[in-house]
DSSP file (Angstrom, degrees, kcal/mol; ACC not computed):
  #  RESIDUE AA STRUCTURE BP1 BP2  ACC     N-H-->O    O-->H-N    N-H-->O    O-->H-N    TCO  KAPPA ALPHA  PHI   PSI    X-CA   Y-CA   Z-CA
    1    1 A X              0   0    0      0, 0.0    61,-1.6     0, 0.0     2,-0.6   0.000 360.0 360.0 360.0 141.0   10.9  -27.0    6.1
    2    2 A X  E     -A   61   0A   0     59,-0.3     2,-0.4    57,-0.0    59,-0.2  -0.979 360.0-167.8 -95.8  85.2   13.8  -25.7    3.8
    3    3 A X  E     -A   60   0A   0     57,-4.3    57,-2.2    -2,-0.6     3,-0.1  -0.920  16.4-137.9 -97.0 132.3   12.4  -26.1    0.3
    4    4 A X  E >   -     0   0A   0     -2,-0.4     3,-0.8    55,-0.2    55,-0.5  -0.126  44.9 -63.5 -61.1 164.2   15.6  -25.6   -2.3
    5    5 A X  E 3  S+A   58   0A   0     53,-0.3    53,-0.3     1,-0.2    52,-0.2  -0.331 121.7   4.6 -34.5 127.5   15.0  -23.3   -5.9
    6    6 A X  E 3  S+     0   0A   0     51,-1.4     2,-0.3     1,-0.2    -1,-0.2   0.576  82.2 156.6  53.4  47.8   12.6  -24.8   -8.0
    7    7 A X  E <   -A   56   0A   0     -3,-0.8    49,-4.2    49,-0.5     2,-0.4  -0.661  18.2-174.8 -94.3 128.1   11.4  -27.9   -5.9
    8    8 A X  E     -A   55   0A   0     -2,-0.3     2,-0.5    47,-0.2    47,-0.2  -0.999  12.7-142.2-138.5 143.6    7.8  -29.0   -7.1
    9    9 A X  E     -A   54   0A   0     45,-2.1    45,-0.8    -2,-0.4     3,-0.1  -0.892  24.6 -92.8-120.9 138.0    5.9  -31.6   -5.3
   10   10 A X  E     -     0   0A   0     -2,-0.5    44,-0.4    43,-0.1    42,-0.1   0.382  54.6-103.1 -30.5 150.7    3.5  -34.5   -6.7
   11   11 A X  E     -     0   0A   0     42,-0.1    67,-3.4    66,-0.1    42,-0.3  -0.298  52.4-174.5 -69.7 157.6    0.0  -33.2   -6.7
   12   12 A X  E     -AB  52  77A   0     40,-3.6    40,-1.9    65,-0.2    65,-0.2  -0.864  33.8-149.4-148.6-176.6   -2.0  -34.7   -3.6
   13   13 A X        -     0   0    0     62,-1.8    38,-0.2    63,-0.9    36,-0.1  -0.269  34.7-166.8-153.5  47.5   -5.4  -34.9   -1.9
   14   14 A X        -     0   0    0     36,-0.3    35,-3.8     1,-0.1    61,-0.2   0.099  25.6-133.0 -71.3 164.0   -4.5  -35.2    1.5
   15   15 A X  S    S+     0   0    0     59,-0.7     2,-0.5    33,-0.2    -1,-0.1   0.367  85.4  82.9 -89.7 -10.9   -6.9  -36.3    4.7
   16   16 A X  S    S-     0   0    0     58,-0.3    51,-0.2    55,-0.1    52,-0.2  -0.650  83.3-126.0 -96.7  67.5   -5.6  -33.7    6.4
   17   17 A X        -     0   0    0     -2,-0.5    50,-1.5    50,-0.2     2,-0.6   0.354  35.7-151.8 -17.2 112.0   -6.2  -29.7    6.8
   18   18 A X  E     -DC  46  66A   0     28,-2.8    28,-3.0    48,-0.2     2,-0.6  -0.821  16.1-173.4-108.7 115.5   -2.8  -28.2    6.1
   19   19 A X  E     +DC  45  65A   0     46,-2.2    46,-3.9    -2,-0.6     2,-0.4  -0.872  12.6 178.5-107.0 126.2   -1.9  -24.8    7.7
   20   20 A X  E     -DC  44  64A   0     24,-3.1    24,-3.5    -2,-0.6     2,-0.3  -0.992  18.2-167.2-130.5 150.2    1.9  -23.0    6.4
   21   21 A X  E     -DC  43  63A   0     42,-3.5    42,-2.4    -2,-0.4     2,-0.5  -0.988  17.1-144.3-121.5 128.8    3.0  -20.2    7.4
   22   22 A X  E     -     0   0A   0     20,-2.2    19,-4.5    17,-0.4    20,-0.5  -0.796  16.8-179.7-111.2 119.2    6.2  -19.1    4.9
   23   23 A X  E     +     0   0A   0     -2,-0.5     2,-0.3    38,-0.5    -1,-0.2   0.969  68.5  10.8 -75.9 -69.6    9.3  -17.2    6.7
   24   24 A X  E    S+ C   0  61A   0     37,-0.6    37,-1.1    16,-0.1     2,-0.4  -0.879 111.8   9.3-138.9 156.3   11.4  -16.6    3.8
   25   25 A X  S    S-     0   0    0     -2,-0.3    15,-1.1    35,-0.2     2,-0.3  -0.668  85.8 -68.4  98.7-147.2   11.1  -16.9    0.3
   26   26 A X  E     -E   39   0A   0     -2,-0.4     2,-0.5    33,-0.4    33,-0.3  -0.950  37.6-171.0-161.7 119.0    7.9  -17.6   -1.8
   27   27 A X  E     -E   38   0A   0     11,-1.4    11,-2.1    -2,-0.3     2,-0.5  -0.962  13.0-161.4-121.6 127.1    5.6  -21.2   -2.0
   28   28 A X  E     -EF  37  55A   0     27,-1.9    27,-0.7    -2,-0.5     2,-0.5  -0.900   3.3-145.2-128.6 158.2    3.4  -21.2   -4.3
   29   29 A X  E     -EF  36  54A   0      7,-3.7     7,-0.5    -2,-0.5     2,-0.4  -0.968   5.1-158.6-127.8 127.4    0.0  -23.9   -4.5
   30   30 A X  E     +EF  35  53A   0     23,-2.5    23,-2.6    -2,-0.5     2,-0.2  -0.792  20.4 165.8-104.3 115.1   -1.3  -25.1   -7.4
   31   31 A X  E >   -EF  34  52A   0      3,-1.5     3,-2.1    -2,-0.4    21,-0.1  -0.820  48.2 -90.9-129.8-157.7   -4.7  -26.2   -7.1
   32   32 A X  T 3  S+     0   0    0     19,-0.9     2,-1.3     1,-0.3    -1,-0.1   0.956 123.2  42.1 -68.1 -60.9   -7.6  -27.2   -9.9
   33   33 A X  T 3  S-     0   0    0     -3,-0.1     2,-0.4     2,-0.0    -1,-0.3  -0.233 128.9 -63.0 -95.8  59.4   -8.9  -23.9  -10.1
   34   34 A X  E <   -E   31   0A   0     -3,-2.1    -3,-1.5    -2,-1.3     2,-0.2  -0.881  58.9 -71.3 129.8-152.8   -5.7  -21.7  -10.1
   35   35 A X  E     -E   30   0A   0     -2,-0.4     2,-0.3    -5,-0.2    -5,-0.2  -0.708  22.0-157.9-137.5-172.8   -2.7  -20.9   -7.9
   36   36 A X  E     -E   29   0A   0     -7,-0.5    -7,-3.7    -2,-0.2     2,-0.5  -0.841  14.8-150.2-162.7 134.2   -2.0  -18.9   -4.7
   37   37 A X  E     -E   28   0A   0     -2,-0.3     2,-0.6    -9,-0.2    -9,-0.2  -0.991   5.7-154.8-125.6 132.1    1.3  -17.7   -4.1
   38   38 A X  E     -E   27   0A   0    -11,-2.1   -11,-1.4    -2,-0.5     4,-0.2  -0.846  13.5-168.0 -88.2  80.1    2.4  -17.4   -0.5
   39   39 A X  E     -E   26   0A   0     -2,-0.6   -17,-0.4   -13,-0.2   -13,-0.2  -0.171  45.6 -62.2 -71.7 159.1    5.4  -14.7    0.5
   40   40 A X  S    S+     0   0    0    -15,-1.1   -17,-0.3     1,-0.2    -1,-0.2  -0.145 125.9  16.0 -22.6 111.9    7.3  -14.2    3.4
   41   41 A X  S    S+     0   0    0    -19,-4.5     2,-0.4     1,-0.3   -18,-0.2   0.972 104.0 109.4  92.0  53.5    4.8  -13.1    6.6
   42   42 A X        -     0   0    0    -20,-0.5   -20,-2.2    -4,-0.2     2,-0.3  -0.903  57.2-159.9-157.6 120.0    1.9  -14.4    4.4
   43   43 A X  E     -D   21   0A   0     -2,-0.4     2,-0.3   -22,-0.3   -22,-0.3  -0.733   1.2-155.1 -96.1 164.1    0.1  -17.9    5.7
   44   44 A X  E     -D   20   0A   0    -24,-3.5   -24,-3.1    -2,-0.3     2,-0.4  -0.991   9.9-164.9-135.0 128.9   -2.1  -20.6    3.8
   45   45 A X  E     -D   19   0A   0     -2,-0.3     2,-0.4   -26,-0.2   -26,-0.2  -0.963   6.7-174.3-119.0 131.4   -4.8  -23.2    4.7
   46   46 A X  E     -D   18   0A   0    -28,-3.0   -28,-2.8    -2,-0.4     2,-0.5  -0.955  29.2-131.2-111.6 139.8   -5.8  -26.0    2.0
   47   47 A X    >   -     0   0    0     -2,-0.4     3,-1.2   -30,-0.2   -31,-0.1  -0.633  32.7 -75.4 -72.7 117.2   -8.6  -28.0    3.4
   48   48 A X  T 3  S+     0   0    0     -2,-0.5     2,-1.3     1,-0.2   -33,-0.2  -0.015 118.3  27.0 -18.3 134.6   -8.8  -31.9    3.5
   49   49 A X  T 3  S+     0   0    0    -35,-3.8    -1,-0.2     1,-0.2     3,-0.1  -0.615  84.2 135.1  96.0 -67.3   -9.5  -33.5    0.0
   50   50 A X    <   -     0   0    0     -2,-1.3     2,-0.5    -3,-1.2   -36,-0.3   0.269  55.8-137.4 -40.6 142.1   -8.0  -30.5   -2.1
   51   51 A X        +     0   0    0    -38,-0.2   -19,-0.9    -3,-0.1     2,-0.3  -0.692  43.3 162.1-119.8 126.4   -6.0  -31.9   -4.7
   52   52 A X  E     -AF  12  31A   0    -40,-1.9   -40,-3.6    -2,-0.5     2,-0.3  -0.866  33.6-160.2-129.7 167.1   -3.0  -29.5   -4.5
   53   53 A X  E     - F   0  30A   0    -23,-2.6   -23,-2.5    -2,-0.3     2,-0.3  -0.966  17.5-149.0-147.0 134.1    0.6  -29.5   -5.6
   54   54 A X  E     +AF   9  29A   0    -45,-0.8   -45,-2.1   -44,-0.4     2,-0.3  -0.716  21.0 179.8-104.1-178.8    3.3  -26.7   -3.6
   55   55 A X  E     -AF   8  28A   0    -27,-0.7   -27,-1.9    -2,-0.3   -47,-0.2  -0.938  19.9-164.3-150.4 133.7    6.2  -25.3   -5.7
   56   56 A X  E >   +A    7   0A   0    -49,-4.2     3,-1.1    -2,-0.3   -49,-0.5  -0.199  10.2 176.5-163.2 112.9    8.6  -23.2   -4.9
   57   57 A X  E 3  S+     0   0A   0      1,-0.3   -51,-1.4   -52,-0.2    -1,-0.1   0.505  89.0  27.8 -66.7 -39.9   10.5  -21.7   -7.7
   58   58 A X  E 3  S-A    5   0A   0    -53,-0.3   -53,-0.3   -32,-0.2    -1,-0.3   0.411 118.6-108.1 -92.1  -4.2   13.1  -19.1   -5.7
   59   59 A X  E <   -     0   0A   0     -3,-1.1   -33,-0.4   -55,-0.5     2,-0.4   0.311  37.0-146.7  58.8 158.8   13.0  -21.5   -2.5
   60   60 A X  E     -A    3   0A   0    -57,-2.2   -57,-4.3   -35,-0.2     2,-0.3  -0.997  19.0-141.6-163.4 157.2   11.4  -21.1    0.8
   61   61 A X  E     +AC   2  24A   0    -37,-1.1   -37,-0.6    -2,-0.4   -38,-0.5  -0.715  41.2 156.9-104.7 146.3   11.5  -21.7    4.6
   62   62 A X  E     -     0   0A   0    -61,-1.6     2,-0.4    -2,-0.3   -40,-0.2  -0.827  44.4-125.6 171.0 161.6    7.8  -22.5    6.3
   63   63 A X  E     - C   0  21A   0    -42,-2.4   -42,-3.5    -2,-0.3     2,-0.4  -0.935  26.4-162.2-119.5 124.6    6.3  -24.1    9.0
   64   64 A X  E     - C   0  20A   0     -2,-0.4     2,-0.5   -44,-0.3   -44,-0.3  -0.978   5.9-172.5-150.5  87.0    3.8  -26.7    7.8
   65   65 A X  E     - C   0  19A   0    -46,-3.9   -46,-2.2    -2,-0.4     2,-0.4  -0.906   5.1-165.0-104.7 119.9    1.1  -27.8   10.6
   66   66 A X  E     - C   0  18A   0     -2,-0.5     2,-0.3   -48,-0.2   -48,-0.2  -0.829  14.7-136.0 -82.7 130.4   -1.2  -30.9    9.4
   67   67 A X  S    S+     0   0    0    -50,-1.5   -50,-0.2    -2,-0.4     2,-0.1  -0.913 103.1  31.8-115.8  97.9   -4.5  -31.6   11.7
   68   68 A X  S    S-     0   0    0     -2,-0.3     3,-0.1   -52,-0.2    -1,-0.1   0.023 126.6 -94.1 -86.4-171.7   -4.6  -34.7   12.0
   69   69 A X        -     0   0    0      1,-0.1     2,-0.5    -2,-0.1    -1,-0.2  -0.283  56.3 -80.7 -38.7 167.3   -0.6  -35.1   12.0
   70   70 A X        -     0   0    0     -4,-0.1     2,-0.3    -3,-0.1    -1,-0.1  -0.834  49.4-176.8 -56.0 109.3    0.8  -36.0    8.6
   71   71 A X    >>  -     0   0    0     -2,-0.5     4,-1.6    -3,-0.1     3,-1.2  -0.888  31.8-148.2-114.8 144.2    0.8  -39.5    7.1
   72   72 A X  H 3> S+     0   0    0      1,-0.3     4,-0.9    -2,-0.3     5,-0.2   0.919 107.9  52.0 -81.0 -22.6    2.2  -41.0    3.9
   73   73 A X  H 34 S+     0   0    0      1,-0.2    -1,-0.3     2,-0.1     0, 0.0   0.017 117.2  40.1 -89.8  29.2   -0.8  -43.5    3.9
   74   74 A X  H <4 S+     0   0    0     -3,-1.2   -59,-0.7   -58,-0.0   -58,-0.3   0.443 103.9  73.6-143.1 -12.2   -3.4  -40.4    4.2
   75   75 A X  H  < S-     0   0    0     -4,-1.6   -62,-1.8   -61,-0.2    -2,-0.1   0.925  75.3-155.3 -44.8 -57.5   -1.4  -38.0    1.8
   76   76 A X     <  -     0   0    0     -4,-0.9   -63,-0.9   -64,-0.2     2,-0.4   0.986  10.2-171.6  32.0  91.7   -2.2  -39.3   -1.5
   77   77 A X  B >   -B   12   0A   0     -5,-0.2     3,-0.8   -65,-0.2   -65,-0.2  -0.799  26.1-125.2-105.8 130.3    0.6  -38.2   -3.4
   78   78 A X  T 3  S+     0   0    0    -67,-3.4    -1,-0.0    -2,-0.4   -65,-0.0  -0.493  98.1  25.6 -79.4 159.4   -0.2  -39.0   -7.1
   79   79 A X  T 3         0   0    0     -2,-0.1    -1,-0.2   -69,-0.1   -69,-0.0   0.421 360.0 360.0  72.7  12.8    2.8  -41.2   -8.6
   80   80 A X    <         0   0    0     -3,-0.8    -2,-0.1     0, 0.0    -1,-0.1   0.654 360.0 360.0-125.0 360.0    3.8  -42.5   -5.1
């Protein structure tokens, strides 16, 4: 993924375990109790259920695996 400069996305709760790994740039994940900001070389796993929202203010490149796959009907992206 190629996220542009200051790209935020709706908060979610997805069904899914979500592993990124960030290549360039900075992504940072907003969840209930706090943030975690992810740099270049640096991976993240949010567990199924956690209601997260990513960001990423400078832009960033990452590789994004969901287990099971990604679905828009298992995402549950609030406003959508």
């Amino acid at each position: 993924m190629a996220s542009p400069a200051g790209w935020v996305e709706p908060a979610q709760a997805p069904e899914f375990d979500e592993h990124t790994a960030v290549l360039s740039g900075t992504l940072l994940v907003h969840h209930d109790s706090g943030t975690v900001e992810v740099r270049a070389g640096q991976s993240v796993t949010v567990p199924a259920g956690l209601r997260v929202r990513y960001e990423t203010p400078e832009g960033a490149e990452y590789v994004a695996v969901c287990l099971p796959a990604f679905g828009m009907d298992i995402v549950h992206r609030e406003g959508a």
